[in-house]
C-alpha positions as a printed Julia matrix, in Angstrom:
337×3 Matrix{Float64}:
  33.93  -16.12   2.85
  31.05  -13.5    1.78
  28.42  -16.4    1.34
  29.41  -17.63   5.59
  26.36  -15.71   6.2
  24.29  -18.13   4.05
  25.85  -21.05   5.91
  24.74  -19.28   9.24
  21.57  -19.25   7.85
  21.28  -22.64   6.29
  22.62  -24.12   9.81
  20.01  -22.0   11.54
  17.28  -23.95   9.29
  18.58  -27.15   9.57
  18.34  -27.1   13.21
  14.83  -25.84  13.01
  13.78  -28.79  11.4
  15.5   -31.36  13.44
  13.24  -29.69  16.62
  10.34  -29.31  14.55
  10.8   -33.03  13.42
  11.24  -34.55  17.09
   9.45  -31.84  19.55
   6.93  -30.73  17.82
   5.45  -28.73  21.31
   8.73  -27.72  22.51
   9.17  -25.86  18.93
   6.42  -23.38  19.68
   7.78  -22.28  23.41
   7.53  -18.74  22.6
   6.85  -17.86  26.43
   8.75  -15.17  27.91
  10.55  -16.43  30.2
  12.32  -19.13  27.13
  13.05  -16.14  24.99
  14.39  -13.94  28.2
  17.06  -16.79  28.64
  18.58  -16.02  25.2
  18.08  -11.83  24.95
  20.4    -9.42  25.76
  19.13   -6.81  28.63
  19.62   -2.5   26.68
  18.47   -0.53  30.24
  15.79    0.83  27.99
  12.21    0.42  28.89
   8.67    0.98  27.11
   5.89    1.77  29.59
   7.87    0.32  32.39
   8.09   -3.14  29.75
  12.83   -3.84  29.45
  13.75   -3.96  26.56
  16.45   -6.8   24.91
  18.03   -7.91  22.57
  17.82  -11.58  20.78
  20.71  -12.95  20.15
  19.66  -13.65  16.08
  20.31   -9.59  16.72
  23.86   -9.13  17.86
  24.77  -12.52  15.27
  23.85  -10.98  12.49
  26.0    -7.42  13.58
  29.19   -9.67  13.9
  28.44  -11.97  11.05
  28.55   -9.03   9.07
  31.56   -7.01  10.25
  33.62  -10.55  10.28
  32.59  -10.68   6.82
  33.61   -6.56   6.36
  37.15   -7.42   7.65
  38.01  -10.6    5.51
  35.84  -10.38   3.1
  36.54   -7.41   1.12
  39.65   -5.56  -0.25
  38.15   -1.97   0.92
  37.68   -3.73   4.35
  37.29   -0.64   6.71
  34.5     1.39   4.71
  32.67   -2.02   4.57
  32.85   -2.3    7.96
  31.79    0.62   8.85
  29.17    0.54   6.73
  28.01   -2.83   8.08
  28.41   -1.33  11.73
  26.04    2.1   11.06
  23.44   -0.41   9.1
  23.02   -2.99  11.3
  23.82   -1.75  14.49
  22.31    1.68  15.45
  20.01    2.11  11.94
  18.64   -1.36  12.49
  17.68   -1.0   16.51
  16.19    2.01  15.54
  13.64    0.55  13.02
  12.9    -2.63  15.03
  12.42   -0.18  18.12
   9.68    2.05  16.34
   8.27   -0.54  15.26
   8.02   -2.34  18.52
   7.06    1.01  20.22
   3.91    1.16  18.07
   2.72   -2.14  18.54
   2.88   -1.23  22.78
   0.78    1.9   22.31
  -1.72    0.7   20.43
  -1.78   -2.62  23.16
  -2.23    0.14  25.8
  -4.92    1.98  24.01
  -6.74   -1.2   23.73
  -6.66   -1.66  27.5
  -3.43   -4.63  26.86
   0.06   -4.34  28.73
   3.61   -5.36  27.84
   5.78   -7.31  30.5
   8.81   -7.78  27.94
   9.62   -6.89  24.47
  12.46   -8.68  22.73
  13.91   -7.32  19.86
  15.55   -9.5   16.51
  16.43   -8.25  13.1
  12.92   -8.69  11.73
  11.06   -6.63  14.5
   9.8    -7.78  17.66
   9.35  -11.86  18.73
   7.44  -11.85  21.93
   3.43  -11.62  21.91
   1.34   -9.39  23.39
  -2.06   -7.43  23.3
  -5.91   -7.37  24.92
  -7.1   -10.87  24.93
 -10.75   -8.74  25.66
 -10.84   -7.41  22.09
 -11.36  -10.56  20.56
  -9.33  -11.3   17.36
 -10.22   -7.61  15.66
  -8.17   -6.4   18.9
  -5.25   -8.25  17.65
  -4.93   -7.8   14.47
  -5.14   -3.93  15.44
  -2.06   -4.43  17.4
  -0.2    -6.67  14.61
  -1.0    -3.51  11.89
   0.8    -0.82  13.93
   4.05   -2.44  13.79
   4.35   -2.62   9.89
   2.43    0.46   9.82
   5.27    2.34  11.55
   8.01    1.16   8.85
   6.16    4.53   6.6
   7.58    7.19   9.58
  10.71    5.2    9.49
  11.13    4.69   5.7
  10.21    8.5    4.93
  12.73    9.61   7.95
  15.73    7.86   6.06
  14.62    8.85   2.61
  14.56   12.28   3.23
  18.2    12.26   4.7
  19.09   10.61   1.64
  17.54   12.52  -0.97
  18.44   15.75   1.21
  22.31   15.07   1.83
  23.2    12.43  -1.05
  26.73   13.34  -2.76
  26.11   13.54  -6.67
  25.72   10.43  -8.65
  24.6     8.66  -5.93
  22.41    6.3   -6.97
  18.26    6.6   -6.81
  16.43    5.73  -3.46
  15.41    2.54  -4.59
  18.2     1.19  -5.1
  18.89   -1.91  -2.43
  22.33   -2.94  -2.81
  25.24   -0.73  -1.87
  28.65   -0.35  -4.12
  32.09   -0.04  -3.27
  32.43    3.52  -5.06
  29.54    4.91  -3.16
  31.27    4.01   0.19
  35.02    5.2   -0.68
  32.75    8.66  -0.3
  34.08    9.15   3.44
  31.75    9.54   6.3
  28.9    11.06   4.36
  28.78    7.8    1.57
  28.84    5.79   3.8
  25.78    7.17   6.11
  24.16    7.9    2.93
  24.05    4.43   1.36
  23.25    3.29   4.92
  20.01    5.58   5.13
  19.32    4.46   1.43
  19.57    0.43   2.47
  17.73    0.96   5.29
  14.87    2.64   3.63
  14.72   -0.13   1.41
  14.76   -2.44   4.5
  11.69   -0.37   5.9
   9.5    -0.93   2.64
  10.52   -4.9    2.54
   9.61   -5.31   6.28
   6.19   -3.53   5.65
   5.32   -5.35   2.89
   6.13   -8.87   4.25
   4.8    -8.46   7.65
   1.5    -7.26   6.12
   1.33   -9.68   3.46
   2.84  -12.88   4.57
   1.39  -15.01   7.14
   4.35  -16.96   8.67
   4.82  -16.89  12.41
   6.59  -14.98  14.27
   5.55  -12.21  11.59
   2.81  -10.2   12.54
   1.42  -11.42   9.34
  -0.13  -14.05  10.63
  -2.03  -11.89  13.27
  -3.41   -9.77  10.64
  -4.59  -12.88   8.77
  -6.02  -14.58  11.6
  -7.61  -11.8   13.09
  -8.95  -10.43  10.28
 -10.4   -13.91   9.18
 -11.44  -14.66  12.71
 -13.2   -11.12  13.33
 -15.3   -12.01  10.12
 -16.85  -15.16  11.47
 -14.49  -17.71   9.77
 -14.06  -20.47  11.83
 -10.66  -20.97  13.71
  -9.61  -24.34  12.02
 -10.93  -22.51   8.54
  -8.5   -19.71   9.55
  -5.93  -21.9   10.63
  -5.99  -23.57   7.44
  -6.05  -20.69   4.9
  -3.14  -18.95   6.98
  -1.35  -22.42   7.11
  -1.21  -22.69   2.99
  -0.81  -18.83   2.2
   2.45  -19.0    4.25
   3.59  -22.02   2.47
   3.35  -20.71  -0.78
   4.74  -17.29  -0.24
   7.74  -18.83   1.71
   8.2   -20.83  -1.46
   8.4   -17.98  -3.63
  10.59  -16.73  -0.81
  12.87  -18.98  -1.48
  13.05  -19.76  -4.49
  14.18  -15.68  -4.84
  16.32  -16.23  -2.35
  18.24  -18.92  -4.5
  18.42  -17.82  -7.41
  19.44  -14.37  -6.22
  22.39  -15.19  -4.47
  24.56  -15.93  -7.58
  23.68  -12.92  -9.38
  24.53   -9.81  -7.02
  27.93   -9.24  -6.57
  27.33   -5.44  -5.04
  28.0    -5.05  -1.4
  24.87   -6.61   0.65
  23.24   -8.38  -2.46
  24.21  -11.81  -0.24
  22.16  -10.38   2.64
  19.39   -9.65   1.08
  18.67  -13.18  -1.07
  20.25  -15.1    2.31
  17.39  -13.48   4.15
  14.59  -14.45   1.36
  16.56  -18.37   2.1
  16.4   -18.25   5.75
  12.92  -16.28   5.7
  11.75  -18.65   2.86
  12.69  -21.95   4.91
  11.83  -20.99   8.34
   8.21  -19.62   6.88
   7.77  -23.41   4.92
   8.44  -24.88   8.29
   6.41  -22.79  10.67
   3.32  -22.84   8.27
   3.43  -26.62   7.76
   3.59  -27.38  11.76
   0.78  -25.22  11.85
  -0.82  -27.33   9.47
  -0.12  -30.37  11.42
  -1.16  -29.67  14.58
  -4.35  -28.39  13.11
  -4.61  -31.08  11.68
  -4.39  -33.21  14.68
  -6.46  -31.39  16.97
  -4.05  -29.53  18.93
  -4.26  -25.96  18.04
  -4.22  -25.05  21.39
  -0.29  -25.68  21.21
   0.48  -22.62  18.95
   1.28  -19.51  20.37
  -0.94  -17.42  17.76
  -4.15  -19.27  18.04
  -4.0   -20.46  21.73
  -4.51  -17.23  22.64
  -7.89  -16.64  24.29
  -8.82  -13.9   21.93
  -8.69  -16.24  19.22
 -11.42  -18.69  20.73
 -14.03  -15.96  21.95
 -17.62  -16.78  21.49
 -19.03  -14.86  19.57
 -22.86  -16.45  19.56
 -24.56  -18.11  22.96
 -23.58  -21.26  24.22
 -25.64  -23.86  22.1
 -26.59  -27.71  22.46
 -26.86  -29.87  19.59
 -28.76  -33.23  19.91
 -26.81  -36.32  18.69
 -27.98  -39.51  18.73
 -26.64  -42.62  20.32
 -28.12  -46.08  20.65
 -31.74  -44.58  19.78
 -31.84  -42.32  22.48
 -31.17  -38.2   21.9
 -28.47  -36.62  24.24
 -27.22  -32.88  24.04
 -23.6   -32.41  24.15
 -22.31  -28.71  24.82
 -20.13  -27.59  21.84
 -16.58  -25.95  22.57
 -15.41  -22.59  21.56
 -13.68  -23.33  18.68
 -16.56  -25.7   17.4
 -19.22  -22.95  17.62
 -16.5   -20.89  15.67
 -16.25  -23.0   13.04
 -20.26  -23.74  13.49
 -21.04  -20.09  12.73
């Protein structure tokens, strides 16, 4: 019964690759109005933008207090545990960072018609397409930047209200004794998970490049705003997020038969699920790079991606022995330069 969460996870996969394998365009509809059909409406709103919830959100809530009820023999602290962690500690991390990534898109002259939240962050797009790729990537930074108010916010609750022999803030897991502490173990080890939570999601959403991560934003944009062709980019970011979902998962698997403490599943199912879906993602992204249609993805179709940055140039080919110019595209002078 605790590993059901894996299976969720593994099913979750599987289906991925059935739609990646037979709709390769459909896989990437990432537009608003797809995601709005599956997202749960909150009433709150950032800079006029509603706010929702993706269903991957509330799943992974009741996944986890199913699990609390018949999974465990100290069933009601689990649950509550599960309920404080990944219901109001959770919404609150994805929110900040979410709310960072809009300010810095107004700053930069951007707007936000809809923000969906998951457990990872935020999943729709947005920001200036008149900043060019640097613009971007300056957007993609502030959310994982945020996860350093966040993480400090729960680790000084912890280190400020922790019962004695707790155990240190970095820590991960949680353990049955700490939670048969009442009311205040059980916030406690919540506030110490969830800073833990807060350094993994700033670490892999500025390292790995795996859409819908804002990695790959940072990578691209960076890359881009450096003259580096967008194929080139497309490319690098395309084999960097194959190898670190490997490694992903590969953790992932090997984890999950070693932690027995209370949320050791979650955390190696996640480096599965993250490991797989990151594998897939990256290698469609190869793909269609591969076959010309770059246009299709929802990271590098974006206009700020294919900005000229150098005038309009002709280059003289030959055909039948007479000299014609041909106007290159955007992305050729990109890769040109």
């Amino acid at each position: 019964i605790e590993h059901l969460d894996i299976l969720v996870n593994c099913i979750g996969t599987t289906r991925t690759f059935v739609v990646w394998k037979s709709h390769t365009p459909k896989f990437f509809n990432m537009s608003d109005q797809y995601l709005e059909r599956y997202a749960t409406p909150t009433g709150l709103r950032i800079k006029g933008a509603p706010i929702k919830l993706h269903w991957t959100f509330l799943m992974l809530l009741f996944v986890h207090l199913v699990l609390a009820f018949v999974g465990y023999n100290s069933w009601w602290n689990v649950f509550w545990y599960e309920l404080v962690l990944y219901g109001p500690f959770l919404f609150v991390t994805v929110l900040v960072h979410e709310i960072s990534r809009v300010l810095v898109t107004y700053k930069l002259g951007g707007t936000a018609d809809l923000i969906i939240l998951w457990p990872l962050g935020g999943i729709t797009t947005y920001g200036p397409n008149d900043r060019g790729a640097w613009g971007d990537a300056m957007v993609a930074i502030a959310g994982p930047l945020s996860h350093i108010f966040t993480g400090a916010i729960f680790a000084i609750l912890y280190v400020t209200l922790k019962a004695e022999g707790m155990p240190s803030l970095l820590t991960f897991s949680a353990f049955y004794t700490d939670l048969e502490g009442g009311f205040n173990g059980i916030v406690m080890t919540a506030c110490r998970v969830s800073f833990c939570w807060n350094v993994f999601l700033l670490c892999v959403h500025m390292l790995v490049p795996v859409y819908p991560l804002d990695g790959i934003r940072i990578w691209a944009g960076l890359l881009r705003s450096k003259g580096v062709g967008i194929t080139k980019t497309a490319n690098i970011v395309a084999f960097a997020g194959m190898a670190l979902s490997f490694g992903f998962f590969v953790y992932g698997c090997f984890g999950i038969f070693f932690d027995t403490a209370v949320g050791g599943v979650t955390e190696y199912s996640t480096g599965v699920l993250l490991g797989g879906f990151g594998f897939l993602t990256s290698k469609m992204l190869l793909d269609i790079n591969r076959a010309g249609r770059l246009s299709e993805h929802p990271i590098f179709g974006r206009s700020c991606y294919a900005v000229n940055e150098v005038p309009s140039v002709e280059v003289p080919s030959t055909a039948n022995g007479t000299i014609s110019g041909t106007p290159m595209t955007a992305a050729q002078q990109a890769d040109f330069i």
